[in-house]
Phi, psi and omega in degrees: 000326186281298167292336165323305181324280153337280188288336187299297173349283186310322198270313194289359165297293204264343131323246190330262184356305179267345203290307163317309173306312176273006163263002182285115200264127171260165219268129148299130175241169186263105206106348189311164155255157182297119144281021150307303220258323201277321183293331188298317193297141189225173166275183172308300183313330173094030179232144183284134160266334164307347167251038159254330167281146183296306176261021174311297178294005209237341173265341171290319193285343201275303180301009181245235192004288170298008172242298183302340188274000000 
């Protein structure tokens, strides 16, 4: 019973830990981009074009790249 005891502890210790952990408001770093505003961007057509294309990703890194400069 003292180990039952011992893991009941234990499991409701570690329930609060993380539980805490996620009320926890996260840090903006500066320059970060918003994630709010980043789920939002869709294209005009409202279609990915990019996992249609063979080389979509390697033309997403070029147009993030040419946008940052």
């Amino acid at each position: 019973m003292t180990g039952l005891l011992i893991v009941l502890v234990l499991i409701g210790l570690a329930s609060a830990i993380f539980s805490s952990a996620n009320r926890d408001v996260p840090v903006a770093a500066i320059g970060a981009p918003n994630a709010s505003v980043v789920a939002n961007i869709s294209d005009a057509s409202g279609s990915n074009t990019a996992s249609t294309e063979a080389a979509g990703a390697a033309k997403l890194a070029r147009e993030q790249a040419r946008q940052q400069r």
